[in-house]
C-alpha positions as CSV (number, residue, x, y, z in Angstrom):
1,X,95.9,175.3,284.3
2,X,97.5,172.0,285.1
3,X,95.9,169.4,287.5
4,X,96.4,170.6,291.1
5,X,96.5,167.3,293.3
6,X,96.9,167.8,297.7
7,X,97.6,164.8,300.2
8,X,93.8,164.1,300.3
9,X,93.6,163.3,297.2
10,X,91.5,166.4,296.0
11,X,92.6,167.2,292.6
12,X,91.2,171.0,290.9
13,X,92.1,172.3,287.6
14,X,91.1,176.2,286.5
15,X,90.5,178.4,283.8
16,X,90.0,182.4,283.9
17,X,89.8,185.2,281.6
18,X,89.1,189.2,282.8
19,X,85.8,190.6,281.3
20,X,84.4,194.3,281.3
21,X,81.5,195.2,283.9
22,X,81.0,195.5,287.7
23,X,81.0,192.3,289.8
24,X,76.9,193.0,290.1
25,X,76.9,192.7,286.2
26,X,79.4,190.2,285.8
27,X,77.6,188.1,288.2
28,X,74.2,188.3,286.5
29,X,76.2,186.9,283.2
30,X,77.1,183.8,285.5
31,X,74.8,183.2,288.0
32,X,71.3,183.9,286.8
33,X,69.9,181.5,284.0
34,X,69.2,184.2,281.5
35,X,72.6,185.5,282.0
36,X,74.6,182.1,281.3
37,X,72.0,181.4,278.5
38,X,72.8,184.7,276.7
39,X,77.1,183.0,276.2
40,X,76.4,179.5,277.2
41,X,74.0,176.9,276.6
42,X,70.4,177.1,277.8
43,X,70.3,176.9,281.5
44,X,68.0,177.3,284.9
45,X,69.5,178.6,288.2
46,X,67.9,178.3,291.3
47,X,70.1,180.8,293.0
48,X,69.9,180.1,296.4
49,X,72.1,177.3,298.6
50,X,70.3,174.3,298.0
51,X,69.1,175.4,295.1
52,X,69.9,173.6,291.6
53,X,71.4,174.3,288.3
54,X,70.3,173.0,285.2
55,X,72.2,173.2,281.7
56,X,71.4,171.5,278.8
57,X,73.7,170.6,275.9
58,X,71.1,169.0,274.1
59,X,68.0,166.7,273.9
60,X,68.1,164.4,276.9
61,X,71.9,166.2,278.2
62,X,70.9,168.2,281.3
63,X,73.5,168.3,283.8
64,X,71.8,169.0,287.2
65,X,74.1,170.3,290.2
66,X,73.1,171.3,293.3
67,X,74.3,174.6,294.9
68,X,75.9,174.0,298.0
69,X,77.3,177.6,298.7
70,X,75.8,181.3,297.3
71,X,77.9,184.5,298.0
72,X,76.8,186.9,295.6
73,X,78.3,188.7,293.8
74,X,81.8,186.8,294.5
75,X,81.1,183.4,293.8
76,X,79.3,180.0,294.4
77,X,79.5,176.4,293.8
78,X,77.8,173.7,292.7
79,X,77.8,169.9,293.0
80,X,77.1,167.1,290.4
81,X,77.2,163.6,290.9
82,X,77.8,160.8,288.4
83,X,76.9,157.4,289.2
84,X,78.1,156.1,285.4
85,X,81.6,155.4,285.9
86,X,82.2,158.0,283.4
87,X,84.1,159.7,285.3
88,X,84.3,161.1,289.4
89,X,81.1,160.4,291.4
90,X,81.3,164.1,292.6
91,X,82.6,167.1,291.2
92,X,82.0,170.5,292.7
93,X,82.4,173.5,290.1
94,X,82.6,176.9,291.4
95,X,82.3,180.3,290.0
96,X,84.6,183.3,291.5
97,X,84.0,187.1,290.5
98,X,87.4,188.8,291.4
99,X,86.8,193.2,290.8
100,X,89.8,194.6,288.9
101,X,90.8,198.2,288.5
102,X,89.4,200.0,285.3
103,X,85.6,198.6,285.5
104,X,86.7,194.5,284.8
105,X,86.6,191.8,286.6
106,X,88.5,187.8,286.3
107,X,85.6,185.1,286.0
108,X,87.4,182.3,287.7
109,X,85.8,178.4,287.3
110,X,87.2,175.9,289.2
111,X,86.4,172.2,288.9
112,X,87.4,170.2,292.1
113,X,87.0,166.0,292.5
114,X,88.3,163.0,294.4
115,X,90.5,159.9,293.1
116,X,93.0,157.9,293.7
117,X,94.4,157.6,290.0
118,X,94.9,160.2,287.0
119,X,92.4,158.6,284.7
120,X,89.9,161.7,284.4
121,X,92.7,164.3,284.4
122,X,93.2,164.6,280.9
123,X,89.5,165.1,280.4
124,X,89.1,167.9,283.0
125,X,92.0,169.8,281.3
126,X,90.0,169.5,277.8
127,X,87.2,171.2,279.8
128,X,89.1,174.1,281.1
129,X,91.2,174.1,277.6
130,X,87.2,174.8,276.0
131,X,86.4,177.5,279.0
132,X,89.7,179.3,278.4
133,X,89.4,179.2,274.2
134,X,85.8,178.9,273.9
135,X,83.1,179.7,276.2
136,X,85.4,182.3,278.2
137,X,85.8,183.8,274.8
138,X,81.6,184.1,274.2
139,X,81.4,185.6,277.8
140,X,83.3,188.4,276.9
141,X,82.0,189.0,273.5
142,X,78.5,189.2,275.5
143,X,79.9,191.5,278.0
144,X,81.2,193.8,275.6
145,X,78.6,194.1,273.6
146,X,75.1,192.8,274.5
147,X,75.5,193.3,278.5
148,X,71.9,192.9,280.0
149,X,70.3,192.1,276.6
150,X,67.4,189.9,276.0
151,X,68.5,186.7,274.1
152,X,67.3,184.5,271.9
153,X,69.2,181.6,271.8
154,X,69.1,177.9,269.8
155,X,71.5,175.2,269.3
156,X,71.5,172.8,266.7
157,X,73.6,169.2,265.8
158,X,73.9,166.9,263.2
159,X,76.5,164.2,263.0
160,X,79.1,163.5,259.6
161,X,80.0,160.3,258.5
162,X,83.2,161.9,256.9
163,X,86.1,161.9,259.3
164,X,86.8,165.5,261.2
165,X,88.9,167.4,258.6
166,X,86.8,166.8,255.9
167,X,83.9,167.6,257.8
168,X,85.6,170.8,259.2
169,X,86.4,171.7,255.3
170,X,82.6,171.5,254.2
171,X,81.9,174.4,257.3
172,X,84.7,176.3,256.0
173,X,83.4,175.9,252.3
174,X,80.3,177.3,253.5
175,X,81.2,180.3,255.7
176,X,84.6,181.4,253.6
177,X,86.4,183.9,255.9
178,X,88.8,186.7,253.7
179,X,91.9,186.2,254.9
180,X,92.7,189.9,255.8
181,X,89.4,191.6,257.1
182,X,88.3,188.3,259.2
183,X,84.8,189.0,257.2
184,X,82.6,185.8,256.9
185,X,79.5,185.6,254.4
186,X,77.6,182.5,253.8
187,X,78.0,181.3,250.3
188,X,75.3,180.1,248.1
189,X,72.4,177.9,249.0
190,X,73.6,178.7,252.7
191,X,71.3,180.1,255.2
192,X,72.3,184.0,255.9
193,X,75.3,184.4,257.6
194,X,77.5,187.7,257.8
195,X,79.9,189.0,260.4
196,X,83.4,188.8,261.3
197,X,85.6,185.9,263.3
198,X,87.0,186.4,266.3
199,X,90.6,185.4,266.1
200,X,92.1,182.5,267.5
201,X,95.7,182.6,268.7
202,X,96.5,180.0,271.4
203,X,100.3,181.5,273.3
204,X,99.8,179.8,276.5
205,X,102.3,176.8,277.2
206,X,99.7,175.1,279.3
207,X,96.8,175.0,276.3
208,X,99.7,173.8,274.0
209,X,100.4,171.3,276.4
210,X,96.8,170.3,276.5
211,X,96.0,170.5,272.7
212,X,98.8,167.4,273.3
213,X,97.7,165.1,276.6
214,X,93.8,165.6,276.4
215,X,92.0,163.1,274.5
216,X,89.3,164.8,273.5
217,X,91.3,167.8,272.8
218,X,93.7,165.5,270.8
219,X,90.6,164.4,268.5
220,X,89.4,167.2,267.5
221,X,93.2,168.1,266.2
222,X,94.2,165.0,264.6
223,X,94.6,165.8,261.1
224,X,93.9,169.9,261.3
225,X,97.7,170.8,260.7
226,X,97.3,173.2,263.9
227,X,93.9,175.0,262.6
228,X,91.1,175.0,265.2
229,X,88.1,173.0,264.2
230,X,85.6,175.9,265.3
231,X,84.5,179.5,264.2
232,X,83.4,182.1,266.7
233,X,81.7,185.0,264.6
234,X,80.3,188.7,265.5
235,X,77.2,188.5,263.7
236,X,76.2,191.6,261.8
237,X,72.9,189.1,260.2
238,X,70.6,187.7,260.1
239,X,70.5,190.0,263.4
240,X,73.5,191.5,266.2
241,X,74.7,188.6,268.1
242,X,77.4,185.9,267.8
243,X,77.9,182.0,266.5
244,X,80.0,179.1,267.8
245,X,80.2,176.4,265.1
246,X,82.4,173.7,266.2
247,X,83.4,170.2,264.9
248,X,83.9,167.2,267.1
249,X,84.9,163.9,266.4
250,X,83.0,161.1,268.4
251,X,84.5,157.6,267.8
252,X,83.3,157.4,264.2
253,X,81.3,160.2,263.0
254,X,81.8,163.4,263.7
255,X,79.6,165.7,265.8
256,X,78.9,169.5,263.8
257,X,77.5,171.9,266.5
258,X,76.1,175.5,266.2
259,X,75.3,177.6,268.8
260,X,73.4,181.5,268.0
261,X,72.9,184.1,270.3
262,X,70.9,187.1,269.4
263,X,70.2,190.1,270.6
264,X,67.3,192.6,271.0
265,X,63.8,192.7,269.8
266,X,65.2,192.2,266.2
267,X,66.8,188.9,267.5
268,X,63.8,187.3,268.6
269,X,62.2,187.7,265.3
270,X,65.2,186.7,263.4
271,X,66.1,183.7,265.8
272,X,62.7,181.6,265.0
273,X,63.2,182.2,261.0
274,X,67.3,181.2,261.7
275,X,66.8,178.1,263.5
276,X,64.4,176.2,260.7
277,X,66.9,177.6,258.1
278,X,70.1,175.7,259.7
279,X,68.8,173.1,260.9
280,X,67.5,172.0,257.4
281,X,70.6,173.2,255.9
282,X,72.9,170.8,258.6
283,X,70.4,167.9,257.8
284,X,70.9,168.4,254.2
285,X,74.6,168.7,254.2
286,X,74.7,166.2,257.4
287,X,72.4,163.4,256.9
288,X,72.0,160.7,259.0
289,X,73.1,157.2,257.8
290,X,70.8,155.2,256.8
């Protein structure tokens, strides 16, 4: 997944994984808003060319795109522009379904932009280093074992004054994982939390490389002796599902993020009870400064 660059100056980088399901049903996980909501982050999808997509990553952080091509159930793409200097003034992003024999298909995302320079490359291969390790990872999980389920989803934030290790220790602390089963269970005074962690184990030379060049991706290491500041768990309870807590450092604090996805009538019930419980247990444990 290195930086592709051609003679025009286009420059693309890619991330894939192969999921269980027919390319109809893969294709509702990635092109519907219910579907990308049920892995992702909350998200609206105009599906249509000229349509728009809108995913939020928080208060005030939708990213809007506009579809500019819609071939379902193969793929599509969608364009975002940026007029911050934060990075490339356009970047098209588009999803490919590729069938594969035994009832799977390879999800394919591809992020495509202009320049003349390499400034932004590192940061595009952080985001296909968090497709391939992360979110790819959650697709699957949903694929495998919620396909087509309602969802009831929430994300939550808070932000540590104590640099990213430490702050990474207090999670652990609080979801202790045995060793040998993978098993997680909230310890005391720590909103219900019981399941098991879906293993880590980064092989590819190309995320090692990453892990090394992409400065976001460096952050988030610095000081973790190798150990990846994030937990992926199989939730068993408060209700069938899964959570992403991650760590981030941003500059001076550091940014703890929790995403739940459950499942099924039960989910919906549990979801509204789950959300006031962590987010006054992240503003306890991570309040603000004063």
């Amino acid at each position: 997944m290195p930086v592709k660059k051609d003679k025009n100056g286009q420059r693309s980088v890619e991330a894939h994984i192969e999921v269980p399901g027919t390319p109809e049903e893969v294709w509702q996980a990635i092109a519907s808003g219910d579907g990308i909501s049920s892995w992702f982050v909350p998200s609206k999808v105009d599906g249509r060319e000229g349509g728009e997509t809108v995913t939020s990553f928080g208060p005030g952080m939708d990213a809007v795109a506009k579809i500019t091509a819609w071939r379902p159930p193969h793929s599509y793409i969608a364009e975002s522009e940026d007029d911050s200097g934060a990075g490339p003034s356009k970047v098209a992003t588009e999803w490919i379904v590729e069938a594969r024999e035994g009832g799977t298909c390879t999800v394919r995302v591809v992020h495509r932009w202009f320049a003349s320079t390499d400034d932004w490359d590192g940061q595009f291969e952080g985001h296909a280093y968090g497709w391939a390790t992360s979110f790819f990872r959650m697709l699957r999980l949903y694929l495998e074992h919620f396909p087509g389920q309602p969802c009831s989803m929430f994300q939550l934030s808070a932000f540590s004054q104590s640099p990213g290790p430490e702050t990474w220790r207090a999670i652990k602390s609080a979801l202790p994982v045995d060793a040998e089963s993978g098993h997680v269970r909230s310890g005391a005074g720590v909103p219900e939390l019981v399941g098991v962690v879906e293993d880590l184990d980064v092989t590819d030379p190309e995320l090692l490389r990453i892990r090394e060049t992409s400065p976001h991706i460096v952050a988030a290491f610095e000081g973790m002796d190798g150990e990846s500041p994030e937990l992926l768990i199989r939730l068993e309870r408060p209700a069938p599902g899964f959570a992403h807590i991650f760590t981030m450092p941003m500059g001076g604090p550091t940014m703890v993020s929790a995403r739940f996805h459950f499942f099924g009538e039960h989910g919906a019930k549990a979801a509204v009870q789950a959300e006031r419980d962590w987010g006054a247990w992240l503003g306890e444990r991570f309040p603000a400064e004063a």
